[in-house]
C-alpha positions in Angstrom: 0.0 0.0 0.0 1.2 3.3 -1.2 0.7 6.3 1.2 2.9 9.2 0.1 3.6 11.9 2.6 6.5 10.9 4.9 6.5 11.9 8.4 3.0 11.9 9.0 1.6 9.7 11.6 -1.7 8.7 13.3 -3.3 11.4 15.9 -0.9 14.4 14.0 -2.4 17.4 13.1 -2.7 18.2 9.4 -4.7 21.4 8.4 -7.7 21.5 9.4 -7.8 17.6 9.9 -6.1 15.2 12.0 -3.6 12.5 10.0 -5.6 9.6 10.9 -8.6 10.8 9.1 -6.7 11.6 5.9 -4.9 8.4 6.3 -8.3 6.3 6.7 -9.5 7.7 3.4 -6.3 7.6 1.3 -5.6 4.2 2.7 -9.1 2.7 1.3 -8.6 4.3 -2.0 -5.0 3.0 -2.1 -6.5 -0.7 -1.4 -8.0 0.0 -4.6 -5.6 1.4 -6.7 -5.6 4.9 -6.2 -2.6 6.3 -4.8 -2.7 10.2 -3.4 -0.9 12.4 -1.0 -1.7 13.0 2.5 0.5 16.2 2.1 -2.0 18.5 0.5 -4.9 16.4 2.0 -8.5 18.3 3.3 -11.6 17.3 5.2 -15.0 18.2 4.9 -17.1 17.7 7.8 -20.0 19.5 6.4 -22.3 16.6 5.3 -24.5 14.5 7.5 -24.0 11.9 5.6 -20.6 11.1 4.3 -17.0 12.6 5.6 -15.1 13.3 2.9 -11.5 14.1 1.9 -9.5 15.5 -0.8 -6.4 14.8 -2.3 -4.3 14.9 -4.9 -2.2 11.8 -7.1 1.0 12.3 -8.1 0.1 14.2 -11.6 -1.7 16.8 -9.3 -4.8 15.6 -9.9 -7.4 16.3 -7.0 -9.8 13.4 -5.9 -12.8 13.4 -3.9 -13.2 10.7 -1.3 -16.1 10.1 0.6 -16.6 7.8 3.2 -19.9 6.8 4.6 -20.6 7.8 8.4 -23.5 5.2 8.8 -24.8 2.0 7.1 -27.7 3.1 6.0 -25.8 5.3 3.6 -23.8 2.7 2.2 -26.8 1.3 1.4 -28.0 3.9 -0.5 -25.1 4.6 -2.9 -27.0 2.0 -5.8 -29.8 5.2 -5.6 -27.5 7.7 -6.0 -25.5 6.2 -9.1 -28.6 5.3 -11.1 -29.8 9.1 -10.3 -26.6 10.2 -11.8 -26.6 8.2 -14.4 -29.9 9.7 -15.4 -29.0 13.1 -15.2 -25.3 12.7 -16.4 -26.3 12.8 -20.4 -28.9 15.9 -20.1 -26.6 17.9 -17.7 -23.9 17.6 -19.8 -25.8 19.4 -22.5 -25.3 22.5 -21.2 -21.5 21.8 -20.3 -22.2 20.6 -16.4 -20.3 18.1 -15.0 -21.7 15.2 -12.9 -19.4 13.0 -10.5 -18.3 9.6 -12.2 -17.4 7.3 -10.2 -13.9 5.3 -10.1 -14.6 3.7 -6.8 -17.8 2.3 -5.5 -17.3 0.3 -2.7 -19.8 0.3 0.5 -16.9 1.8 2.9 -15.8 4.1 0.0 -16.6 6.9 -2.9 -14.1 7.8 -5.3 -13.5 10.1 -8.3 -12.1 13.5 -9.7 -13.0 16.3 -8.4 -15.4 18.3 -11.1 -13.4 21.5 -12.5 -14.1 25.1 -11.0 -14.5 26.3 -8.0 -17.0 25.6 -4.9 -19.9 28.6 -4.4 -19.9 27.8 -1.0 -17.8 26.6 1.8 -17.3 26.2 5.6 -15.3 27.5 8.1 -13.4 25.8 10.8 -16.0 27.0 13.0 -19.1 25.9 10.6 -19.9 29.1 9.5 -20.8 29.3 5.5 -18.7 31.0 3.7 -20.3 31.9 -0.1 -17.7 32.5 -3.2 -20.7 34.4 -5.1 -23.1 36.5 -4.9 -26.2 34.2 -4.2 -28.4 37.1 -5.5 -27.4 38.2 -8.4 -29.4 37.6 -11.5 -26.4 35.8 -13.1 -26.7 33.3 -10.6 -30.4 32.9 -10.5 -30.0 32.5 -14.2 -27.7 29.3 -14.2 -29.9 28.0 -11.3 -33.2 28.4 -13.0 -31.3 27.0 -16.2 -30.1 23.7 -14.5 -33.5 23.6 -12.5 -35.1 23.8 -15.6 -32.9 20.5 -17.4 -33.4 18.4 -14.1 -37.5 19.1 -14.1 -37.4 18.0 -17.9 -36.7 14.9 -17.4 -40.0 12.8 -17.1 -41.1 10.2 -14.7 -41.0 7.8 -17.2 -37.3 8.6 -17.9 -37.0 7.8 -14.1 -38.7 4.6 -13.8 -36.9 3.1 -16.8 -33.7 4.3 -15.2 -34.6 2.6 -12.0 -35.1 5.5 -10.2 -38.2 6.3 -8.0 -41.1 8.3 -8.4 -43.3 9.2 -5.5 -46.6 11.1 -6.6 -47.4 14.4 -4.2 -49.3 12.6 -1.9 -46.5 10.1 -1.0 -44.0 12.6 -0.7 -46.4 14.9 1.8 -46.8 11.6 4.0 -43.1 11.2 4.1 -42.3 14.6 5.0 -45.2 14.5 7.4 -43.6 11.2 8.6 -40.2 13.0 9.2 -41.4 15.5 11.0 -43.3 13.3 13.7 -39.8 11.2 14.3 -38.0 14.2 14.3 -40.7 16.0 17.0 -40.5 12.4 19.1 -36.8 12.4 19.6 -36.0 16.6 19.9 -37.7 19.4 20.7 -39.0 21.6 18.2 -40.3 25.1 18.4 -43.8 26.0 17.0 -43.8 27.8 14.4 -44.0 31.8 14.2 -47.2 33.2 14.1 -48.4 33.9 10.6 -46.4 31.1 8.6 -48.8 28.2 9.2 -51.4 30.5 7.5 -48.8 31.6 5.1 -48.4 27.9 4.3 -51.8 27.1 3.9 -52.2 30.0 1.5 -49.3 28.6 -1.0 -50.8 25.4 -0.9 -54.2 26.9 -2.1 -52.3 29.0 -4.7 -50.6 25.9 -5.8 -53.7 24.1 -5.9 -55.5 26.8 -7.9 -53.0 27.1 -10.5 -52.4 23.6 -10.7 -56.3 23.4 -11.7 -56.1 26.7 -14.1 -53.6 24.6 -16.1 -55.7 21.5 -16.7 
């Protein structure tokens, strides 16, 4: 097993990361191939879901490793591929890049980092840091744009993909579901006054325009 940066050892500081994380990652990719450097190695703590590291090989190319916190997660990696897969071709229309994958492995995620820079980031403390200007037009324009390409793609498209489709109603009872295992385990304030009305006034906006159309 090839772990390049000499002088590094378990429980060391690195960065913003301790040694023994970066090592964790590099060493599962390295089980599988991909050698990288713990020298210029970074951690994101940020998602709920996976931990993930990045690092470059030795012809300074950066990869993104992401290493699932929980089972559960592993589990749902199959879901995630065959939702890239089905966005990969109509994204890349308009010159976006999608994650492919060089490792799948249920203890491990592999591949290059996508070109460009990240709009947002995190602080050592948490705090969000944003790399644009989240209101100007220019930005609402590429949003609305790749918005736009995902919402074309039909439900059909996503059943034959092996994706899958929940109509409105299922996805209110699994949000409503959410909620109630969220409510029994913390505690959660009620909400301001004004926005349950405000809520129930969308949903009979929604409701009226979705009728209008028929």
């Amino acid at each position: 097993m090839k772990l390049v940066g000499p002088g590094l050892h378990p429980g060391e500081i690195v960065g913003v990361m301790t040694s023994f994380d970066a090592f964790d990652a590099i060493s599962l990719a390295a089980a599988r191939g991909v050698h990288l450097s713990a020298e210029d190695a970074t951690v994101n703590e940020a998602g709920l879901d996976y931990r993930v590291v990045m690092a470059s090989d030795e012809t300074g190319q950066r990869w993104v490793l992401r290493v699932p916190r929980r089972d559960d997660v592993s589990a749902g990696m199959a879901t995630e591929m065959r939702i890239l897969d089905l966005v990969s071709p109509i994204l890349a229309e308009d010159g976006i890049a999608v994650p492919h994958w060089q490792i799948r492995a249920p203890e491990l995620i592999a591949y290059h980092a996508l070109p460009g820079a990240p709009g947002l980031t995190l602080t050592d403390a948490g705090e969000p840091v944003w790399h644009i200007d989240p209101a100007s037009p220019d930005y609402a324009q590429r949003l609305g744009r790749l918005l736009a390409r995902l919402h074309s793609l039909g439900a059909q498209q996503a059943e034959a993909a092996g994706v899958e489709v929940r109509s409105p109603a299922q996805v209110r009872r699994s949000w409503r579901d959410d909620i109630e295992r969220v409510s029994e385990a913390f505690t959660v304030a009620p909400a301001e006054p004004g926005v349950a009305d405000l809520a129930r006034g969308r949903q009979l906006l929604a409701r009226r325009n979705c009728h209008d159309t028929r």
